[in-house]
MIKOLKOL-99433 format. One record per atom (N, C-alpha, C): residue in one letter; atom name; residue number from 1; x, y, z. Coordinates in steps of 0.2 Angstrom, whole numbers, plus 5000, padded with zeros to 4 digits. Example, Ala and Ser with C-alpha at 12.3 -4.5 7.8 and 13.67 -1.06 7.14 Angstrom:
2
{res A, atom N, n 1, east 5066, north 4972, up 5039};
{res A, atom CA, n 1, east 5062, north 4978, up 5039};
{res A, atom C, n 1, east 5066, north 4984, up 5039};
{res S, atom N, n 2, east 5064, north 4989, up 5035};
{res S, atom CA, n 2, east 5068, north 4995, up 5036};
{res S, atom C, n 2, east 5064, north 5000, up 5039};
END
This chain:
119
{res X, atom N, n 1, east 5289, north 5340, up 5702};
{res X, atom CA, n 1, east 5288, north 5346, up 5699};
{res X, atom C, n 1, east 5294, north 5350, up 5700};
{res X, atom N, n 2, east 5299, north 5350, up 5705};
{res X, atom CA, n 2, east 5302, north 5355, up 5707};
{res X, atom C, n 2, east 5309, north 5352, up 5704};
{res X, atom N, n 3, east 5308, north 5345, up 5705};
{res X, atom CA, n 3, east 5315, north 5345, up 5700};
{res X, atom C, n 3, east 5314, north 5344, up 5691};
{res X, atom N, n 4, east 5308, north 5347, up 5690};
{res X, atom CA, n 4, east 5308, north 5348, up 5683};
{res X, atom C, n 4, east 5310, north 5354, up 5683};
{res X, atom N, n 5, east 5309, north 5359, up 5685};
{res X, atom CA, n 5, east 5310, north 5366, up 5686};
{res X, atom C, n 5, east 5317, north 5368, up 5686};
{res X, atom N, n 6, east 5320, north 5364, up 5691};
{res X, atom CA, n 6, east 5329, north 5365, up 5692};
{res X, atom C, n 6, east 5332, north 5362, up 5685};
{res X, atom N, n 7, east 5330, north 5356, up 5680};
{res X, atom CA, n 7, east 5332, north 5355, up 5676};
{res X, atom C, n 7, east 5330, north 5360, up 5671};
{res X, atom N, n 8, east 5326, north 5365, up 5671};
{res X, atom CA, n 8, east 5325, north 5368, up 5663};
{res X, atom C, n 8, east 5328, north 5373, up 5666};
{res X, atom N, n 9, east 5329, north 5376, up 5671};
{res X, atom CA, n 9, east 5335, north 5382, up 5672};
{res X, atom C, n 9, east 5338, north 5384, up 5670};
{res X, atom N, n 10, east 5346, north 5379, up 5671};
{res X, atom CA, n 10, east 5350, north 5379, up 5668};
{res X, atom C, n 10, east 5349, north 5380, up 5658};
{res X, atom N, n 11, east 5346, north 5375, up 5658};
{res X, atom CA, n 11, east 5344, north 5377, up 5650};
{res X, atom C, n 11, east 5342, north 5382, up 5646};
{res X, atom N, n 12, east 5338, north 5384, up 5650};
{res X, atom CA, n 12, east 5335, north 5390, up 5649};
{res X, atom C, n 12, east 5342, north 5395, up 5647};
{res X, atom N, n 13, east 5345, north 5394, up 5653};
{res X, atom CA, n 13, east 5351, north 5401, up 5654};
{res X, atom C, n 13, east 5357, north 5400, up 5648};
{res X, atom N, n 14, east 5356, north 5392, up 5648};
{res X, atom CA, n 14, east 5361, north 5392, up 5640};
{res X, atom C, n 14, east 5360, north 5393, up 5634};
{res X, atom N, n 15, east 5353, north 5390, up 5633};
{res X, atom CA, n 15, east 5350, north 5395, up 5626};
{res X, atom C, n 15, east 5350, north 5403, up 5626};
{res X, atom N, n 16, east 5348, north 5406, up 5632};
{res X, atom CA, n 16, east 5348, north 5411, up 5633};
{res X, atom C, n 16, east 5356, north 5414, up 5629};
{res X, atom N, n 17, east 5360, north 5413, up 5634};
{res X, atom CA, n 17, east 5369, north 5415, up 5630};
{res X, atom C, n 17, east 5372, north 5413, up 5624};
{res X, atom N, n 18, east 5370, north 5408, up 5623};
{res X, atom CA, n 18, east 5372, north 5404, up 5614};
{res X, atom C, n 18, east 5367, north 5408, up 5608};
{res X, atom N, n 19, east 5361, north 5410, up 5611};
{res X, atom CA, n 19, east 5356, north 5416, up 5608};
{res X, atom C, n 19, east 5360, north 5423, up 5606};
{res X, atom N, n 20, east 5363, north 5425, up 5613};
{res X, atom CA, n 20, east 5366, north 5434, up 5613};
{res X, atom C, n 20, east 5374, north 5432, up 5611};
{res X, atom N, n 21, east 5376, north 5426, up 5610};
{res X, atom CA, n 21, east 5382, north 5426, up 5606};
{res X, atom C, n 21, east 5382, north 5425, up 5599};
{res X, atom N, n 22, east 5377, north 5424, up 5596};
{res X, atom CA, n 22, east 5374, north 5423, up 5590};
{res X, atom C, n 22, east 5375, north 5429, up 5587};
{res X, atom N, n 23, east 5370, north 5432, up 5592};
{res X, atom CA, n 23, east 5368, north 5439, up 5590};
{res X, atom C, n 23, east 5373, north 5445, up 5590};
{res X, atom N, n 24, east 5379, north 5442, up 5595};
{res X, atom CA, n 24, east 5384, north 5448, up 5594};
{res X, atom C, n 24, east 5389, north 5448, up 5589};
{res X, atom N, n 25, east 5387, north 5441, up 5584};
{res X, atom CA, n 25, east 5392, north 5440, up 5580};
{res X, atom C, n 25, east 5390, north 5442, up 5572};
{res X, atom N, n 26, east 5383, north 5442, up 5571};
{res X, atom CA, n 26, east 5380, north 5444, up 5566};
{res X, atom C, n 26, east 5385, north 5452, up 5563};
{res X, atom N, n 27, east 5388, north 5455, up 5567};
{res X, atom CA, n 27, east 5391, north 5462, up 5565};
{res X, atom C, n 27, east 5397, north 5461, up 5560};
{res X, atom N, n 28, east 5398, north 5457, up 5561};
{res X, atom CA, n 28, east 5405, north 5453, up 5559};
{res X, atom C, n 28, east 5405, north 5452, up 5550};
{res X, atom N, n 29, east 5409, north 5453, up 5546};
{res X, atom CA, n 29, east 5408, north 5451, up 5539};
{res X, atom C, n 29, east 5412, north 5446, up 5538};
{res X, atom N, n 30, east 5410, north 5439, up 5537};
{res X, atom CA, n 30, east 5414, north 5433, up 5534};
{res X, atom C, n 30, east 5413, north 5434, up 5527};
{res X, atom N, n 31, east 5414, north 5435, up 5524};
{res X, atom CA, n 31, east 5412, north 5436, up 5517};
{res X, atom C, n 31, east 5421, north 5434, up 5513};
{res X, atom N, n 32, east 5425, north 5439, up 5517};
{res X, atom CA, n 32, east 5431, north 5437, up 5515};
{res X, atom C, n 32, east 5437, north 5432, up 5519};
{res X, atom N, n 33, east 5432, north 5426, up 5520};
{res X, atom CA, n 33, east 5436, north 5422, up 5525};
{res X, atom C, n 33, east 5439, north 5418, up 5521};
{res X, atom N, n 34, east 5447, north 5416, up 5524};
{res X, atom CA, n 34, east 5449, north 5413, up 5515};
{res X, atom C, n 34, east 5453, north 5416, up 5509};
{res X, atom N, n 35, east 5451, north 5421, up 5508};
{res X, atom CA, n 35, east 5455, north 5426, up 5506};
{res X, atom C, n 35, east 5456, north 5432, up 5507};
{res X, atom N, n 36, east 5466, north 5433, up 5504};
{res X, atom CA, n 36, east 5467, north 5440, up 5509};
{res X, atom C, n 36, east 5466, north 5445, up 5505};
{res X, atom N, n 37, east 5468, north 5449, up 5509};
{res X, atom CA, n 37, east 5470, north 5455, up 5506};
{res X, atom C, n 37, east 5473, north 5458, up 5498};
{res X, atom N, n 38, east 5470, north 5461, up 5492};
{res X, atom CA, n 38, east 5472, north 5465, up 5486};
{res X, atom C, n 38, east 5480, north 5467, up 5489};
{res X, atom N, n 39, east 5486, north 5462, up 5485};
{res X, atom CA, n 39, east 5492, north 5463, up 5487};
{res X, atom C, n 39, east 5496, north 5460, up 5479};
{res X, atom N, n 40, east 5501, north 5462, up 5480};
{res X, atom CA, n 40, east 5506, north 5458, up 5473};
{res X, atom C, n 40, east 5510, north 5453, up 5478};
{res X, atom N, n 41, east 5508, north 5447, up 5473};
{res X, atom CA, n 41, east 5510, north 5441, up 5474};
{res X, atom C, n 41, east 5517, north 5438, up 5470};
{res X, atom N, n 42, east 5520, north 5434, up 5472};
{res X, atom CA, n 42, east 5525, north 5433, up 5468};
{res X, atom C, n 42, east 5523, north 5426, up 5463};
{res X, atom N, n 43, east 5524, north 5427, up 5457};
{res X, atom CA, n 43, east 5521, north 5422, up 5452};
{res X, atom C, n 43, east 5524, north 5417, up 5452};
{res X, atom N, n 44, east 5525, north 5412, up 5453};
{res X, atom CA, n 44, east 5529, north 5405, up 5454};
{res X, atom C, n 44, east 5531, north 5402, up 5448};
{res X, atom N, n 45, east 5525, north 5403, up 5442};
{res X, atom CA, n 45, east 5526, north 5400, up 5437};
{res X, atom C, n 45, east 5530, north 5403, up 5431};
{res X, atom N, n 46, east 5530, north 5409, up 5431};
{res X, atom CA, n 46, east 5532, north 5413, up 5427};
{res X, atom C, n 46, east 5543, north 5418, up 5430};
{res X, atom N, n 47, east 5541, north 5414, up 5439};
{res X, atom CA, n 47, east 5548, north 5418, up 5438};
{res X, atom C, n 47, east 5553, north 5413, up 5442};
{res X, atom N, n 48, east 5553, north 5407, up 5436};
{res X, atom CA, n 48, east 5558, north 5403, up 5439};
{res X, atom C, n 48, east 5565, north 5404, up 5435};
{res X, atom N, n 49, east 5571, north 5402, up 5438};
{res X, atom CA, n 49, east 5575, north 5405, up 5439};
{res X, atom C, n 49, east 5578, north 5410, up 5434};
{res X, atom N, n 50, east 5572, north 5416, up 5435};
{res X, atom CA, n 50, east 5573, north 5423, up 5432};
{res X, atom C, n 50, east 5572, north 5427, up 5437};
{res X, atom N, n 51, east 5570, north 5437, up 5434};
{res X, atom CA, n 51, east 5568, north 5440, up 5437};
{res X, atom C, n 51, east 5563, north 5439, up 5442};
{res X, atom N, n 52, east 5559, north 5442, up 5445};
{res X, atom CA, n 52, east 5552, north 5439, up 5448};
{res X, atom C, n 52, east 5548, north 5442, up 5444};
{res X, atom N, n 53, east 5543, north 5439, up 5444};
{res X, atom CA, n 53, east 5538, north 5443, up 5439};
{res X, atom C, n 53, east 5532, north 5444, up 5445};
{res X, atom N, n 54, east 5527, north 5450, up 5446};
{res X, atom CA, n 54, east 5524, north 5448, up 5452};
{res X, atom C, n 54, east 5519, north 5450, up 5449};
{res X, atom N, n 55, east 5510, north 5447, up 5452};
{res X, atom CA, n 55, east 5504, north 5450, up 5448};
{res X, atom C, n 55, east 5501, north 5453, up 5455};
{res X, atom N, n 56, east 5494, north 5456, up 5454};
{res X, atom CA, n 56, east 5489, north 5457, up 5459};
{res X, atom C, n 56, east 5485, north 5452, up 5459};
{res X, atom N, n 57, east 5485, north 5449, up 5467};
{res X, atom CA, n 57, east 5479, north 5446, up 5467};
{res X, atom C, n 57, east 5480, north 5447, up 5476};
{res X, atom N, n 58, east 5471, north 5442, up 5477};
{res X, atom CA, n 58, east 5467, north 5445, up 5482};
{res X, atom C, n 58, east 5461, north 5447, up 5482};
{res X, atom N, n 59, east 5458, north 5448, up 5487};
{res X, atom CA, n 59, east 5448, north 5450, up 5487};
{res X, atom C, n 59, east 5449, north 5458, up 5489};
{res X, atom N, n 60, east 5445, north 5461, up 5485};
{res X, atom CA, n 60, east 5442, north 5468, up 5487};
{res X, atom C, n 60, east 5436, north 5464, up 5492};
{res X, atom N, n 61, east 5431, north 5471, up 5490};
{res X, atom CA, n 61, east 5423, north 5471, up 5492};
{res X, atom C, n 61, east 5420, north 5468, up 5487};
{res X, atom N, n 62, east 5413, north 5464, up 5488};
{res X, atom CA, n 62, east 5407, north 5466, up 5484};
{res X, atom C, n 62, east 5402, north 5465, up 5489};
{res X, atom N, n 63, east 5396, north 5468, up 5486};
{res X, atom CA, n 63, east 5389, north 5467, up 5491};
{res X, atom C, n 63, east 5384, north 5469, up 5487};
{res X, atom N, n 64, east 5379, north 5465, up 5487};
{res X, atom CA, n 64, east 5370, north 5466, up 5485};
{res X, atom C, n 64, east 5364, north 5468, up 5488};
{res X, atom N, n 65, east 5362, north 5472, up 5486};
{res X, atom CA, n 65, east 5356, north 5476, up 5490};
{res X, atom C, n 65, east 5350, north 5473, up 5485};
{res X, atom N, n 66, east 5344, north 5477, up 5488};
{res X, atom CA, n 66, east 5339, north 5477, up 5482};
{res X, atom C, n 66, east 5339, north 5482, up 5479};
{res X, atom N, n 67, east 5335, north 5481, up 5472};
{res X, atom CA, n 67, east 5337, north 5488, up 5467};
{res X, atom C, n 67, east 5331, north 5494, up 5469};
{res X, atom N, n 68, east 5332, north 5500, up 5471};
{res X, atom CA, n 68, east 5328, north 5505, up 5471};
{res X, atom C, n 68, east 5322, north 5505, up 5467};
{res X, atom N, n 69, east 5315, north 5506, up 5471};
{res X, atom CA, n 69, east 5312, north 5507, up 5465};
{res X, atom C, n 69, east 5310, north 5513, up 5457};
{res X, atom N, n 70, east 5314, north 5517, up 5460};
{res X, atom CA, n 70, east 5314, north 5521, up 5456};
{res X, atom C, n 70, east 5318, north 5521, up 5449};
{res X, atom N, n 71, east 5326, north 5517, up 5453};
{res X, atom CA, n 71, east 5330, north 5516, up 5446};
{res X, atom C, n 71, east 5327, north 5508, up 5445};
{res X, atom N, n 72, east 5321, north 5505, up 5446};
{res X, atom CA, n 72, east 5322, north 5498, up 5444};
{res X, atom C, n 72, east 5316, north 5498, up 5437};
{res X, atom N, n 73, east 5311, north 5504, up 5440};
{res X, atom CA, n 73, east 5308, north 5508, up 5432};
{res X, atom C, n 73, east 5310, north 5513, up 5429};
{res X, atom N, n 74, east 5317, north 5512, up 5427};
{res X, atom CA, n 74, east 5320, north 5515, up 5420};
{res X, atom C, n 74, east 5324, north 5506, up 5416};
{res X, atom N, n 75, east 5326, north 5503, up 5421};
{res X, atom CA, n 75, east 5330, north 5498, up 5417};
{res X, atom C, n 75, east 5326, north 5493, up 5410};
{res X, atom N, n 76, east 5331, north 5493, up 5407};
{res X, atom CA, n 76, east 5326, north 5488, up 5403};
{res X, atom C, n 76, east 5323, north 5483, up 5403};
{res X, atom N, n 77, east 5329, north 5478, up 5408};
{res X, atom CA, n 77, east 5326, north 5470, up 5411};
{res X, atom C, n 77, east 5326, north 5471, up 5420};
{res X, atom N, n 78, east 5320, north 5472, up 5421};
{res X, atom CA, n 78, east 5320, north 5476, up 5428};
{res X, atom C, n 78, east 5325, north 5470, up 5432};
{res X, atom N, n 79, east 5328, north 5471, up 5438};
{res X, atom CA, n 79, east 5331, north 5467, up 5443};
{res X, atom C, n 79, east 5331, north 5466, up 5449};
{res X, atom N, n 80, east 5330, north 5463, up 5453};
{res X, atom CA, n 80, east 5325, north 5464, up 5459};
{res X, atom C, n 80, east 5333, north 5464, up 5466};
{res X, atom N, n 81, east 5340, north 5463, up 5462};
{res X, atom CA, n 81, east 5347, north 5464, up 5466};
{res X, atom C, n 81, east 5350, north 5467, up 5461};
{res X, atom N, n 82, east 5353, north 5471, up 5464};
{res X, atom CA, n 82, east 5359, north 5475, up 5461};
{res X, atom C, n 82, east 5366, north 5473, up 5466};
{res X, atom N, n 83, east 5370, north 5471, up 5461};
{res X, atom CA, n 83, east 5376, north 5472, up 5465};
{res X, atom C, n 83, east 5382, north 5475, up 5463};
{res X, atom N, n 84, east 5387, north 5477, up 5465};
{res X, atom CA, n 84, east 5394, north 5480, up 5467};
{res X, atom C, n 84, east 5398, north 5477, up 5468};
{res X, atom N, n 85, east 5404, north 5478, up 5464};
{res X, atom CA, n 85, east 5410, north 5475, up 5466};
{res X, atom C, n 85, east 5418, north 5479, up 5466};
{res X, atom N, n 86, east 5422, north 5476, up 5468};
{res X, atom CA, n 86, east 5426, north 5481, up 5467};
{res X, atom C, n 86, east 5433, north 5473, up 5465};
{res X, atom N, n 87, east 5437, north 5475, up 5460};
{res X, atom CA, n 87, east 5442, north 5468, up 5459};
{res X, atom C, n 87, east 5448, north 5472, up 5461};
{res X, atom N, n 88, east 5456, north 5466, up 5461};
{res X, atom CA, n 88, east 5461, north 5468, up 5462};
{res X, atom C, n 88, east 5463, north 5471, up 5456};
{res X, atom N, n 89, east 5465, north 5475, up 5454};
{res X, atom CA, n 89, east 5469, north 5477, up 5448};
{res X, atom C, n 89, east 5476, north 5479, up 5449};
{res X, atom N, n 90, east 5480, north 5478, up 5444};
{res X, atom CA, n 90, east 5486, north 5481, up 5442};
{res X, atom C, n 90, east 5483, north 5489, up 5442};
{res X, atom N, n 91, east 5489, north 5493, up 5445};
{res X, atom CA, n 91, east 5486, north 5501, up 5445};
{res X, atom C, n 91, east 5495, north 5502, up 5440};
{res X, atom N, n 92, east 5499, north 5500, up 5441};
{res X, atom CA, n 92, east 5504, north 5501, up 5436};
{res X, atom C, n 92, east 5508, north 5494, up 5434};
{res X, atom N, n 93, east 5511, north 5493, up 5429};
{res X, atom CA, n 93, east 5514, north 5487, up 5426};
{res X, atom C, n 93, east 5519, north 5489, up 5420};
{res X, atom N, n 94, east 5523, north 5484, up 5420};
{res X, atom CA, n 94, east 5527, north 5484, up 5413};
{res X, atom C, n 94, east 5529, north 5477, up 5410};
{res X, atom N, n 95, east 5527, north 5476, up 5404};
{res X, atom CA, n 95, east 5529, north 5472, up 5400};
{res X, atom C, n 95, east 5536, north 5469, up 5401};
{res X, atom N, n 96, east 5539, north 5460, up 5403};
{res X, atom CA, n 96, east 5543, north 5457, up 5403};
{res X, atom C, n 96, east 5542, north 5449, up 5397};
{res X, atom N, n 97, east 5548, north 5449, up 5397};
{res X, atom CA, n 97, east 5548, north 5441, up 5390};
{res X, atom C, n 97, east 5550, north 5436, up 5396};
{res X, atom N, n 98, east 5548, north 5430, up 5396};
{res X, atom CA, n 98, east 5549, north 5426, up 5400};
{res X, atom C, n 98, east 5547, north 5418, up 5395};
{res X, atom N, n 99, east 5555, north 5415, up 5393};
{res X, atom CA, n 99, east 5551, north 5410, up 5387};
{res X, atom C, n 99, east 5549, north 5413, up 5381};
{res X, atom N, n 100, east 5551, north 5419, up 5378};
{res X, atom CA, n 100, east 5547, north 5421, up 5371};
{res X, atom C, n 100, east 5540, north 5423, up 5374};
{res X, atom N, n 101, east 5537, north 5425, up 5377};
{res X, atom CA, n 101, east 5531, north 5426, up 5380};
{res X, atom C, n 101, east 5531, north 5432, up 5383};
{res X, atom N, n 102, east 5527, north 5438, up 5380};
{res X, atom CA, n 102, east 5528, north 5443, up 5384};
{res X, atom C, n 102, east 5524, north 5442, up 5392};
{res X, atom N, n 103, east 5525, north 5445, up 5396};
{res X, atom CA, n 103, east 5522, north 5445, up 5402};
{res X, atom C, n 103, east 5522, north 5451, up 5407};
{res X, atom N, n 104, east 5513, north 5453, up 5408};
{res X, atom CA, n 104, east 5514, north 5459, up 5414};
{res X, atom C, n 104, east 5517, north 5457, up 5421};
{res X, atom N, n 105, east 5521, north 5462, up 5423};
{res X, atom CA, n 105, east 5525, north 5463, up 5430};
{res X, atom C, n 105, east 5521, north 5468, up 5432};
{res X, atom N, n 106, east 5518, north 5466, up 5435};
{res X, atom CA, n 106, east 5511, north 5471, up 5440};
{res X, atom C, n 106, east 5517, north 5476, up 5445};
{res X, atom N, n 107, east 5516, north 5481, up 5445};
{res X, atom CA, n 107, east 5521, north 5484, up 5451};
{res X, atom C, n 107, east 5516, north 5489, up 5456};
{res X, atom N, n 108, east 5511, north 5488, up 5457};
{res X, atom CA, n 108, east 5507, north 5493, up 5461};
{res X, atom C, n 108, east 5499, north 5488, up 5460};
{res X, atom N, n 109, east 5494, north 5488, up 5465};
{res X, atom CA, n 109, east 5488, north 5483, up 5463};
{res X, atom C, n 109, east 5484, north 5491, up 5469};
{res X, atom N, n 110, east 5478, north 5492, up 5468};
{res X, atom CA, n 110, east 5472, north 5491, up 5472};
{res X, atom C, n 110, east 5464, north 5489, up 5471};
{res X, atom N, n 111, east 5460, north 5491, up 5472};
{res X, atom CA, n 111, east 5452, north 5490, up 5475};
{res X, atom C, n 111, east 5450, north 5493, up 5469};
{res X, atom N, n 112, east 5448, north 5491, up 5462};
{res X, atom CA, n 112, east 5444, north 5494, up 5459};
{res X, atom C, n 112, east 5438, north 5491, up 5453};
{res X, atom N, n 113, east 5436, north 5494, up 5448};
{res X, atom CA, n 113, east 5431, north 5492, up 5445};
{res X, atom C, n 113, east 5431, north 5487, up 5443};
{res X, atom N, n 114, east 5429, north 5483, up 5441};
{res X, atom CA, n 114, east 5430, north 5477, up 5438};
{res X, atom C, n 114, east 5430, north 5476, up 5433};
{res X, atom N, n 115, east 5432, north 5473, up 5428};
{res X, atom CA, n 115, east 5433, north 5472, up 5421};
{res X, atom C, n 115, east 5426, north 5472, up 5419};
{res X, atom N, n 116, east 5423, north 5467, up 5421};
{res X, atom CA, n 116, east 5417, north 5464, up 5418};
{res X, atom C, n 116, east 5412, north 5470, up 5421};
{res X, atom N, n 117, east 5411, north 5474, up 5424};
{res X, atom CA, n 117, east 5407, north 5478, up 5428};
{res X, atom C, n 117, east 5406, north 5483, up 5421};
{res X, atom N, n 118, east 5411, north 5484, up 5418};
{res X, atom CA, n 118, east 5411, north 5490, up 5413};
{res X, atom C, n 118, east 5408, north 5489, up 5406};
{res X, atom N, n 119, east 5407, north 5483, up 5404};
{res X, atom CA, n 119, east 5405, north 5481, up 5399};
{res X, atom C, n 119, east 5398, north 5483, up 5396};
END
């Protein structure tokens, strides 16, 4: 009996820690693992041996909640998540020809509404 006891001890005490390292990690947002940061990139395909041409790309935020029930009886097709996002966008650009092909030259990018969000 007593060297049953000495063997779940230890055990105990490792679940225990592998339990409260679990739990200290939950704080942490993996969401954007993998991709970086809303930045101008340099386009590979469009700035060979010319100017550079650069776009925005990169992850913002998005996140889903449930929908309120207050605003979920006004919607027409009620929905039980709402979500939010925010995309990279061009905040300023100008028009270049590369091959007869006009093409944006992103020169500023940040965190905002989505294209499709507005529709």
């Amino acid at each position: 009996m007593l060297g049953y006891v000495k063997s779940v001890g230890p055990l105990l005490l490792l679940l225990t820690s592998l339990l409260y390292m679990a739990s200290s990690y939950s704080d942490f947002d993996f969401s954007h693992i993998g991709c970086k940061e809303c930045n101008l990139k340099k386009n590979n395909f469009f700035s060979r041996d010319r100017q550079p041409v650069y776009q925005c790309k990169g992850c913002c935020f998005s996140r889903a909640y449930p929908t309120p029930l207050r605003e979920k009886k006004d919607m027409m097709n009620p929905k039980n998540i709402t979500s939010e996002a925010a995309c990279c966008i061009a905040n300023s650009s100008h028009w270049v020809t590369v091959d007869n092909l006009p093409v944006r030259n992103h020169t500023e990018c940040y965190c905002g509404t989505c294209i499709y969000h507005k529709i």
